[in-house]
N, C-alpha and C positions, 0 to 999 in steps of 0.2 A: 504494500500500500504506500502513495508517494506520502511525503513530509505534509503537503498543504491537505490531505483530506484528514487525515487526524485532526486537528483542531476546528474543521466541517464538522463532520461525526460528533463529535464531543458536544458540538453547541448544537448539533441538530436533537442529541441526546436529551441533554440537561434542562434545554425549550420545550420538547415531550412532554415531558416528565413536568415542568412547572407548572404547563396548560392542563395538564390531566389530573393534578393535588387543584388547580384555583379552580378547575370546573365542579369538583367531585363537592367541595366547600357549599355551592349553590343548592344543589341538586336535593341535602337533606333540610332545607327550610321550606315550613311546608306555604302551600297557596294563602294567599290573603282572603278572608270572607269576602265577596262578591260586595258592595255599593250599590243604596237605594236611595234613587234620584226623586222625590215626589215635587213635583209641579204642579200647584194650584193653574187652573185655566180660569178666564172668564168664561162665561156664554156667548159663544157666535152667533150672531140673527141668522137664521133658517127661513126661506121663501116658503109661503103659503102654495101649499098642492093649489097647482092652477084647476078651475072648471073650462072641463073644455068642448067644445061648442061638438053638439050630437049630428051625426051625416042622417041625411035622411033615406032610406031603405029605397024609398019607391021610385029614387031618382037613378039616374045610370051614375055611376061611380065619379065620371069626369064632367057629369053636367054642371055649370057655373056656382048654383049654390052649395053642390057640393066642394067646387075647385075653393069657393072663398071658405068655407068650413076649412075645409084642410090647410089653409092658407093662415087661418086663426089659431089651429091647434097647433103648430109646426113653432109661429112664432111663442106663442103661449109656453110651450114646450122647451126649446132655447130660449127663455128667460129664465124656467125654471132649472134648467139643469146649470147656467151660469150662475145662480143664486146658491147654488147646492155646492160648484165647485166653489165661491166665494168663502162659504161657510167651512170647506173643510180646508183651503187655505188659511183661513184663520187660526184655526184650531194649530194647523203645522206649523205656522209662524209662533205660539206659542211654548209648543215642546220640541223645538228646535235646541241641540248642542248649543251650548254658551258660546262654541267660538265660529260657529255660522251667524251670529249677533250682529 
């Protein structure tokens, strides 16, 4: 073996040996109990269930008072579902990590 691996080996040895005593150190502390985060929320406003306008049966599906019925529910409908996502953005703004703040 030449003269310069000796003094390799030796420190590749002794560095082992140091990492494997400073890990072993770790390994017998046990886990920490887990953290409980309780966050009061306010009350988000929730959209009132829209009423929404009845189609009439005896008419053909795309005749005019039907087309404006569905024209009523549609938008009725997309208000109520942006009032819903409004409401549960609230809520996630609330219990949001401290450091998305």
């Amino acid at each position: 073996m030449p003269r310069a691996m000796q003094p390799l080996l030796a420190s590749t040895v002794l560095g082992s040996m140091l990492a494997l005593c400073g890990l072993t150190g770790c390994a017998s502390r046990p886990a920490p109990p887990p953290s409980v985060l309780v966050v009061a929320t306010q009350p988000c406003p929730a959209p009132v269930r829209p009423v929404l306008p009845m189609l009439d049966g005896t008419l053909p599906f795309d005749a005019p008072p039907n087309v404006a019925a569905l024209l009523k529910r549609d938008d009725a409908l997309r208000g109520y579902a942006k009032g819903l996502e409004a409401a549960v953005d609230c809520y996630r703004a609330q219990t949001a990590p401290m450091e998305n703040r």
